[in-house]
LUMKOLKOL-903827 format. One record per residue (C-alpha): x, y, z; residue number from 1. Coordinates in nm, 4 decimals. Layout:
<sites>
{{X, Y, Z}, NUM}
...
</sites>
This chain:
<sites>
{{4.9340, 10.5763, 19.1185}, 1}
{{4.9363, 10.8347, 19.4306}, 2}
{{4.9484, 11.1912, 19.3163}, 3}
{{4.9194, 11.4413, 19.6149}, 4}
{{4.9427, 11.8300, 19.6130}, 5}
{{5.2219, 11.9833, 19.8708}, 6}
{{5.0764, 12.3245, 20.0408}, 7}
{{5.3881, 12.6133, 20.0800}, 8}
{{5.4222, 12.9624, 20.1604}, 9}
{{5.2976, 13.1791, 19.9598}, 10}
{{5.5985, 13.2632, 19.6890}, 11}
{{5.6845, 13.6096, 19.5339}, 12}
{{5.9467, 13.7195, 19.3365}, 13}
{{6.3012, 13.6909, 19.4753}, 14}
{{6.1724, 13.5512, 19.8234}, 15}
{{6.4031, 13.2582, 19.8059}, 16}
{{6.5388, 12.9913, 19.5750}, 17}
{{6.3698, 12.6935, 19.4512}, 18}
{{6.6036, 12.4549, 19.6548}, 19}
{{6.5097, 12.6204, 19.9730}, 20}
{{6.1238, 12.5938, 19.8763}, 21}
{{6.1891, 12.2412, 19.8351}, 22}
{{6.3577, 12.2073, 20.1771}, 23}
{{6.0839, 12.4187, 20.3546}, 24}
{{5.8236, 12.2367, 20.2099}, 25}
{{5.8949, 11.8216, 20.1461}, 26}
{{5.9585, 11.6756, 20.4715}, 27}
{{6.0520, 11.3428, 20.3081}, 28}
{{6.0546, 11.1482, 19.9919}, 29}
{{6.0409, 10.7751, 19.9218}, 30}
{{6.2529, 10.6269, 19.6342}, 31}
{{6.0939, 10.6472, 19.2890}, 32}
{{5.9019, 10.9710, 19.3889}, 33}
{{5.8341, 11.2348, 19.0796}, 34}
{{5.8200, 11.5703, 19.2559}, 35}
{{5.5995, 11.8409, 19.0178}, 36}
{{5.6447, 12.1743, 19.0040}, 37}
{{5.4659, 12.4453, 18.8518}, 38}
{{5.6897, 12.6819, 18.6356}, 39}
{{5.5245, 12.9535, 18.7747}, 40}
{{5.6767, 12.9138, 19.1388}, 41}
{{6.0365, 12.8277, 18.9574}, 42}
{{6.0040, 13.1651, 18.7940}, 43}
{{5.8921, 13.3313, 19.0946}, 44}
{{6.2148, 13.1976, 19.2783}, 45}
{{6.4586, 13.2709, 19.0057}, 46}
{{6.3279, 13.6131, 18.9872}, 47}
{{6.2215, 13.5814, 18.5865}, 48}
{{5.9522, 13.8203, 18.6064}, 49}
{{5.8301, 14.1330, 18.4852}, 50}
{{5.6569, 14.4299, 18.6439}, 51}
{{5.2985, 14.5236, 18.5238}, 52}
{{5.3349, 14.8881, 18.5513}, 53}
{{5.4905, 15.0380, 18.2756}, 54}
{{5.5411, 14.7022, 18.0758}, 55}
{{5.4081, 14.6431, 17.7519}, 56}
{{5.2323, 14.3477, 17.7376}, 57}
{{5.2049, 14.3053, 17.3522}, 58}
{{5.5637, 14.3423, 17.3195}, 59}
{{5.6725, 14.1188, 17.5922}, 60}
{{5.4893, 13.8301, 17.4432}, 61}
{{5.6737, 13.8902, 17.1216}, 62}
{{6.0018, 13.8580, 17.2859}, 63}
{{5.9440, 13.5905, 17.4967}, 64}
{{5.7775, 13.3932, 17.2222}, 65}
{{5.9666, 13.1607, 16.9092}, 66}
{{5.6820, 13.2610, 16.6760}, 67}
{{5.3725, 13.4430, 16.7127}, 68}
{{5.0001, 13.5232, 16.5811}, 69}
{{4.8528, 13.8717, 16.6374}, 70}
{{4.6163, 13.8297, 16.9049}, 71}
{{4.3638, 14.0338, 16.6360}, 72}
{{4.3811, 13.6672, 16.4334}, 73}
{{4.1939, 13.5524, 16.7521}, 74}
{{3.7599, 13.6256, 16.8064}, 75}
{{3.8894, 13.5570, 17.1589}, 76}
{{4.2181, 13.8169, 17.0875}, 77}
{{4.3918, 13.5221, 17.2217}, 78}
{{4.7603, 13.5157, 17.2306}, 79}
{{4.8790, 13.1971, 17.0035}, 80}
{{5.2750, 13.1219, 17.0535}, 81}
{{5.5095, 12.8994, 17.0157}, 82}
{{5.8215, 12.8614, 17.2892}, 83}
{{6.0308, 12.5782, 17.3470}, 84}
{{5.8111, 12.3553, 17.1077}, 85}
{{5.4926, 12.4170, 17.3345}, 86}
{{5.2094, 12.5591, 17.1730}, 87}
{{5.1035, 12.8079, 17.4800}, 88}
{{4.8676, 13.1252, 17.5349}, 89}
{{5.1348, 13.4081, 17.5691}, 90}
{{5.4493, 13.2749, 17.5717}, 91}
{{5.3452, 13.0993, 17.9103}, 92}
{{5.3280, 13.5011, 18.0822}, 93}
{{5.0824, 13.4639, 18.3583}, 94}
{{4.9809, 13.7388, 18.5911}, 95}
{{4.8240, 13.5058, 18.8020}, 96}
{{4.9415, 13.4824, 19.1708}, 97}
{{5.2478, 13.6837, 19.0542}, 98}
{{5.1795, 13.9795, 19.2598}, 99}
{{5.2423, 14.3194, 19.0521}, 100}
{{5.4035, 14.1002, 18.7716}, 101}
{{5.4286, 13.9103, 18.4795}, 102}
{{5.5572, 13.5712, 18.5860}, 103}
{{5.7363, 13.4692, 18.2440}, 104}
{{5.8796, 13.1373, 18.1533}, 105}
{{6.1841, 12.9893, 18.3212}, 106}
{{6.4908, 13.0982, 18.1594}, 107}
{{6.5707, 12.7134, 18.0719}, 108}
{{6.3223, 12.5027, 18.2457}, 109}
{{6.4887, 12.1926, 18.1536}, 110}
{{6.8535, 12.3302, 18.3684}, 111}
{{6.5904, 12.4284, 18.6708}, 112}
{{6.4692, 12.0799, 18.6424}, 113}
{{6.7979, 11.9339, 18.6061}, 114}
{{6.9311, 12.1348, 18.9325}, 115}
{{6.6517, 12.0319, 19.1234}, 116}
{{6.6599, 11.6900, 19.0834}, 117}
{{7.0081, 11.6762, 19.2039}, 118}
{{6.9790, 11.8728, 19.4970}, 119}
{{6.6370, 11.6309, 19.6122}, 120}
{{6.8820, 11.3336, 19.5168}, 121}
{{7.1679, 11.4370, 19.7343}, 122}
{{6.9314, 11.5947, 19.9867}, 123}
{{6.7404, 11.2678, 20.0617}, 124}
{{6.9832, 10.9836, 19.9481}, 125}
{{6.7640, 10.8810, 19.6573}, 126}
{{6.8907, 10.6947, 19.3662}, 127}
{{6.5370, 10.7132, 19.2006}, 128}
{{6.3838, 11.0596, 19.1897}, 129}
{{6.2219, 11.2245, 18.8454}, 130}
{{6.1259, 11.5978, 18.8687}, 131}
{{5.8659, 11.7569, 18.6263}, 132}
{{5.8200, 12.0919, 18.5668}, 133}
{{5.4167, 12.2089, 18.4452}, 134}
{{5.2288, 12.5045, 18.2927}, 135}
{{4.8445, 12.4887, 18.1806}, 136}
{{4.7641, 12.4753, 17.7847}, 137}
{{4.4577, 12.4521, 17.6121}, 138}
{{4.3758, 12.1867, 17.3867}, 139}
{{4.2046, 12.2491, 17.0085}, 140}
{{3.8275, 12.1183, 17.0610}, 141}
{{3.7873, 12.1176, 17.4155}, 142}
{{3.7130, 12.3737, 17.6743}, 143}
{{3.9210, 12.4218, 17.9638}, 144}
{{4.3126, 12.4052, 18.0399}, 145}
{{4.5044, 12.1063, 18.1248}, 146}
{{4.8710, 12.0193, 18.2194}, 147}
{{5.1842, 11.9747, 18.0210}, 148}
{{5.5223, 11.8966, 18.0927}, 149}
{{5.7866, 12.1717, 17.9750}, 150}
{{6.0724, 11.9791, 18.1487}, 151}
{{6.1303, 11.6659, 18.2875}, 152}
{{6.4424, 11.4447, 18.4253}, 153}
{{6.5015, 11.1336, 18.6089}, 154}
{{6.2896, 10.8670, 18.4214}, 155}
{{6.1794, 10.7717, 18.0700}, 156}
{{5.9738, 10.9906, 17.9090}, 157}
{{5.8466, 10.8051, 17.6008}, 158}
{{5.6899, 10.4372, 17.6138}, 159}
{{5.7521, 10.3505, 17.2635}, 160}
{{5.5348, 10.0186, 17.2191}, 161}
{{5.6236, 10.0316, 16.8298}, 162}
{{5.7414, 9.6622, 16.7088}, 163}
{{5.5189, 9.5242, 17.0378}, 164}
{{5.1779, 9.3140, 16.9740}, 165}
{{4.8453, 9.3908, 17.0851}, 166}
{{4.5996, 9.1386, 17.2467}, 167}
{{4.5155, 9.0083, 16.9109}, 168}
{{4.8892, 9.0019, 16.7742}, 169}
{{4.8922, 9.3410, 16.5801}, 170}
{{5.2134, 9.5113, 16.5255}, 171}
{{5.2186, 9.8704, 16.6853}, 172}
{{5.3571, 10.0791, 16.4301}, 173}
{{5.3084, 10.4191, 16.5527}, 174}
{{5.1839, 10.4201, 16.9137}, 175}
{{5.4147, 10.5946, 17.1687}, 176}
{{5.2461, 10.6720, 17.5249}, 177}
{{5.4113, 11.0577, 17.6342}, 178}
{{5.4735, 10.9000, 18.0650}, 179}
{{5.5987, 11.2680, 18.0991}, 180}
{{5.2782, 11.4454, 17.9911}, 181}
{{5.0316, 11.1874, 18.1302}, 182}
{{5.1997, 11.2462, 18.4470}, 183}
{{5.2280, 11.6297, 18.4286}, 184}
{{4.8242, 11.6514, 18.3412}, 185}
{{4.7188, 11.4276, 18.6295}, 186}
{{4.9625, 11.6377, 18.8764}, 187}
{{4.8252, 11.9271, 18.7866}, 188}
{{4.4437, 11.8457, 18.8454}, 189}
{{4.5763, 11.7997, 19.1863}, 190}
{{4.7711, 12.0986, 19.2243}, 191}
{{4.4757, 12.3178, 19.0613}, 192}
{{4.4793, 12.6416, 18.8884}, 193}
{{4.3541, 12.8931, 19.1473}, 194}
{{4.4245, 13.0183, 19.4795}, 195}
{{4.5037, 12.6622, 19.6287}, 196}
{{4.8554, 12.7402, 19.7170}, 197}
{{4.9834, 12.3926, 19.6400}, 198}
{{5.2333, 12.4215, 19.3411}, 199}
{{5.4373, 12.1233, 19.4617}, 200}
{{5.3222, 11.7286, 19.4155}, 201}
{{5.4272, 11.4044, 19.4881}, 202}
{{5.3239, 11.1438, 19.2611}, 203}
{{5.4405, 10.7626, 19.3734}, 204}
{{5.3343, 10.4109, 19.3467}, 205}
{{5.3568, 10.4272, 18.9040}, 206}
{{5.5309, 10.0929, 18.8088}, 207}
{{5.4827, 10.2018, 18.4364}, 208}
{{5.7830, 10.4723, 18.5061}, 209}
{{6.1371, 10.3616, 18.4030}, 210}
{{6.3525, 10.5805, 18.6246}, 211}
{{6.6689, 10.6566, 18.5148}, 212}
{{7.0003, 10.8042, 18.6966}, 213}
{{7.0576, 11.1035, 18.4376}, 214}
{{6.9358, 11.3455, 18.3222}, 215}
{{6.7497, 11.3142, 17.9799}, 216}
{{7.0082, 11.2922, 17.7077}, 217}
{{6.9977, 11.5551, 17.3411}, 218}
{{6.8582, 11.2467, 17.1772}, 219}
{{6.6007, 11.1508, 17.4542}, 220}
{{6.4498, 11.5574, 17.4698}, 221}
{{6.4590, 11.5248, 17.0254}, 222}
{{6.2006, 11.2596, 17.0609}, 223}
{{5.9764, 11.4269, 17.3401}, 224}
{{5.9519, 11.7723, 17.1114}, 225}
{{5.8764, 11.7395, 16.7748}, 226}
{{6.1215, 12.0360, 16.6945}, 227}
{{5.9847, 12.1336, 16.3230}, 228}
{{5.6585, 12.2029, 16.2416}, 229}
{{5.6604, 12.0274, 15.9019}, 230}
{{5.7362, 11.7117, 16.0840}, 231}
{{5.4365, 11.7610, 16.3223}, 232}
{{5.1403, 11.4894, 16.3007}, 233}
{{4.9526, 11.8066, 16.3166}, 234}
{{5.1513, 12.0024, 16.0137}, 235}
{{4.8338, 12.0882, 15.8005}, 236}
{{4.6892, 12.3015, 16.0918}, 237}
{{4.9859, 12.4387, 16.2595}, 238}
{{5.1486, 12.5568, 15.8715}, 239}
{{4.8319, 12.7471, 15.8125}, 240}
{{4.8078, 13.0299, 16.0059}, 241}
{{5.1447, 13.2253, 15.9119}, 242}
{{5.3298, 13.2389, 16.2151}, 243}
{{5.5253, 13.5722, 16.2968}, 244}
{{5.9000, 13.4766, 16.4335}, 245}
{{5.9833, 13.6426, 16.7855}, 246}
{{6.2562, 13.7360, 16.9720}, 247}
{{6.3249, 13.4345, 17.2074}, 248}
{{6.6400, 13.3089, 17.1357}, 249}
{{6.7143, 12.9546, 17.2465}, 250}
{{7.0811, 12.8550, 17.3717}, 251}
</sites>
């Protein structure tokens, strides 16, 4: 596999869309190409931001998120949400490389995905092109962020291997490799999380991705998310903590 980060311009708020990034800044794509793309930059380009001054942080975060835990529940006052079935610090609001705003979430990542992969399709005759669209999470027992995937289209996400046999002819009964999230965490190692200026990659050469010429179906994005809680491998430990609901409202 061949992940490489894509340098652009550097991208405010409202200083073009997200197809005309694209343009300005892939000169060409092979078939079976996943393009990544921070959500950051997406929200930057559709203009879903908020301005600093005069904005109330707390209360943002509340209305972005699905549910919520006061940040006092935190040593570190962190901000634990919930939004879109991601467990992310703040209802994904960064003010990182956002200028004199909050960049928030994209209004429906999985549509922005969806649009772009259509116009790279049409744009460079592909029949083979998967899009993913990353933020940075932290992970329970380890230090540091890492990448997930909060939209994805154009290839398989799941490998379920359940009913295959291992080397020694063992059933798999539960083991399902998450392509989308693998990929999305390896992407963004690439990209980084600082000043690099490289929200875009290009990840080819992956013979273990099953592209696909739609977009994922209702039934395909069900088994990516685990939509309820109590049916979350990790129920006993997300249940706990009394989650607050907020004031995100999903179409």
């Amino acid at each position: 596999m061949t992940v490489k980060a894509t340098k652009t311009r550097k991208v405010t708020a409202g200083s073009g869309s997200l197809e005309q990034l694209l343009d300005e800044s892939l000169g060409e794509l092979e078939d079976s190409s996943i393009v990544v793309i921070t959500s950051k930059v997406v929200s930057l380009c559709e203009k879903r931001v908020a301005r600093t001054a005069g904005t109330d942080k707390e209360e943002l975060i509340k209305s972005e998120s699905d549910l919520y835990l006061p940040k006092a529940s935190s040593k570190y006052s962190h901000h634990f949400t919930i939004l879109r079935n991601t467990l992310v610090a703040s209802a994904g609001i960064d003010e990182s490389n956002a200028g004199d705003n909050y960049a928030l979430w994209p209004l429906d990542p999985q549509l922005s995905a969806n649009k772009a992969r259509a116009h790279l399709a049409q744009k460079f005759g592909l029949k083979n092109i998967g899009v993913i669209i990353t933020d940075s999470v932290s992970s329970p027992l380890r230090f540091g962020t890492r990448g997930t995937a909060i939209a994805y289209t154009g290839f398989a996400a799941m490998h379920d291997y359940r009913g295959e046999l291992d080397l020694f002819g063992y059933e798999f009964r539960l083991e399902q490799a998450n392509i989308a999230e693998g990929l999305a965490s390896a992407a963004v190692v690439v990209m980084g999380e600082g000043a690099e200026q490289t929200p875009l990659a290009i990840i080819t050469n992956t013979p273990f991705v099953r592209f696909q010429d739609h977009n994922p179906t209702e039934k395909e994005l069900k088994k990516f998310h685990v939509e309820r809680i109590e049916n979350d491998l990790f129920e006993p430990f997300l249940r706990q903590p009394g989650w607050r609901k907020g004031g995100h409202r999903q179409d």
